[in-house]
C-alpha positions as CSV (number, residue, x, y, z in Angstrom):
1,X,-7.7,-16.7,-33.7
2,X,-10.4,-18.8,-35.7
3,X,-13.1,-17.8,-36.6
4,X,-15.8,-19.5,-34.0
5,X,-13.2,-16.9,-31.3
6,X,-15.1,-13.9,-30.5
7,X,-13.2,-10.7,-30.5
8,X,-11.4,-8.8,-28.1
9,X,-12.6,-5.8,-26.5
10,X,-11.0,-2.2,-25.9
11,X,-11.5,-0.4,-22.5
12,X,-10.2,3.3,-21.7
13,X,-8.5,2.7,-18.5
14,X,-7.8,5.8,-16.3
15,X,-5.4,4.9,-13.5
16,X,-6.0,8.6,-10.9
17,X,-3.4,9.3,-8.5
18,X,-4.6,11.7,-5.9
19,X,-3.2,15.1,-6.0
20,X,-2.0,15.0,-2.5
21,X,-0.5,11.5,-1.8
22,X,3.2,9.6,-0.8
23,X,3.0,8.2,-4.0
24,X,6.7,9.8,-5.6
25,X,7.9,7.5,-8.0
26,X,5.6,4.7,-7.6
27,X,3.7,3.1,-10.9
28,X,0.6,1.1,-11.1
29,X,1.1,-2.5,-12.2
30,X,-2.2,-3.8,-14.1
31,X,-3.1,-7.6,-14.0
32,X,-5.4,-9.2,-16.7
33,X,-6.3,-12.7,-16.2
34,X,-3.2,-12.9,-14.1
35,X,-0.6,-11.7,-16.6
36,X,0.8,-8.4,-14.6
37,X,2.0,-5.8,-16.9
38,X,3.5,-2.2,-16.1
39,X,1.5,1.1,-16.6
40,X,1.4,4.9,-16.1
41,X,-0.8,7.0,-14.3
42,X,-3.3,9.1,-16.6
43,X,-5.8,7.7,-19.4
44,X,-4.9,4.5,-22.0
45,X,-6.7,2.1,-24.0
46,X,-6.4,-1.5,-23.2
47,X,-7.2,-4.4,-25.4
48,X,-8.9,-7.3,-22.9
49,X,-9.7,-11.0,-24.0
50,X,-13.3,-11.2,-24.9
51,X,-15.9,-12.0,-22.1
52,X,-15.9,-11.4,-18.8
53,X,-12.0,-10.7,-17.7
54,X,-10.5,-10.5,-14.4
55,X,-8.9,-6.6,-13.7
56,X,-6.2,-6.5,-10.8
57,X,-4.3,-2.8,-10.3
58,X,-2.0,-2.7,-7.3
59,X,1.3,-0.3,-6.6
60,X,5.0,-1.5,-5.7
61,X,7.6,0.8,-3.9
62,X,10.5,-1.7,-3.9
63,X,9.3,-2.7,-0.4
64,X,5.7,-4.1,-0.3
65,X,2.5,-3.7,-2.5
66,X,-0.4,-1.9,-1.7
67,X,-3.2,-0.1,-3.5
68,X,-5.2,-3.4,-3.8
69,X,-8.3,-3.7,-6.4
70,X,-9.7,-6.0,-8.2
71,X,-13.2,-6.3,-10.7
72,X,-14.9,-8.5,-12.7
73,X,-14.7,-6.4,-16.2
74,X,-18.0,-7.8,-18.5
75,X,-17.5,-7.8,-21.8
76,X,-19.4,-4.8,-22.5
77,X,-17.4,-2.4,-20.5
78,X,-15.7,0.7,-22.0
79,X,-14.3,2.4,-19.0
80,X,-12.6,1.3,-16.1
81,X,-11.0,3.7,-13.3
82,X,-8.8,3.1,-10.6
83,X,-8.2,5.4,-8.1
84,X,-5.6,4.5,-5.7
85,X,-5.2,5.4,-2.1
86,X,-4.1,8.6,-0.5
87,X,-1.4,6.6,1.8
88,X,1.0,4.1,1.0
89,X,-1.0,1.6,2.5
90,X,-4.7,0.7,2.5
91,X,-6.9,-0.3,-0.8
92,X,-7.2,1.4,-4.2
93,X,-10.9,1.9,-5.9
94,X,-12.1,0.4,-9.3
95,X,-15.5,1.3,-11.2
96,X,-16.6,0.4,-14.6
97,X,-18.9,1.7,-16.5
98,X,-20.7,0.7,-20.0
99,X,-21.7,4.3,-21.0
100,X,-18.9,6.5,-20.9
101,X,-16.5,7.6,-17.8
102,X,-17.7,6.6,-14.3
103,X,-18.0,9.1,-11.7
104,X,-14.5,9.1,-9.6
């Protein structure tokens, strides 16, 4: 990194399952800038390129994906949550927030 790069940013990602779900064994995959990487449910930090960065969450159980979102993350996010669907099929949920957790 030179020094004309501006810096990456760090976002607290909280990836929610919901209490009651079909969700057994199933892990969010997390896509920045369409590099997919494997995750666990709960709260983590992430380290995203500077700017504005493309967030994709979806789940895989062996059969077909589901739990579908995707944002636009600005640069000065801090939090991003995803909350994903109470079925195995359907959309999940993401909301960002620059001051502090979002509202689930």
């Amino acid at each position: 990194m030179s020094r004309a790069d501006p810096a990456p940013h760090r976002v607290v990602l909280d990836l929610v399952r919901p209490r009651l779900s079909l969700h057994l064994g199933v892990r969010p995959t997390v896509v920045v800038d369409g590099r997919g990487q494997p995750a666990q449910w709960g709260v983590g930090t992430w380290q995203l390129p500077a700017g504005d960065t493309g967030v994709a969450i979806y789940l895989f159980n062996r059969i077909w994906r589901y739990g579908a979102a995707e944002a636009r993350v600005p640069a000065g996010t801090t939090h991003v949550v995803y909350v994903a669907p109470w079925l195995p099929f359907g959309r999940g949920r993401i909301t960002t927030s620059t001051e502090g957790p979002p509202v689930r």
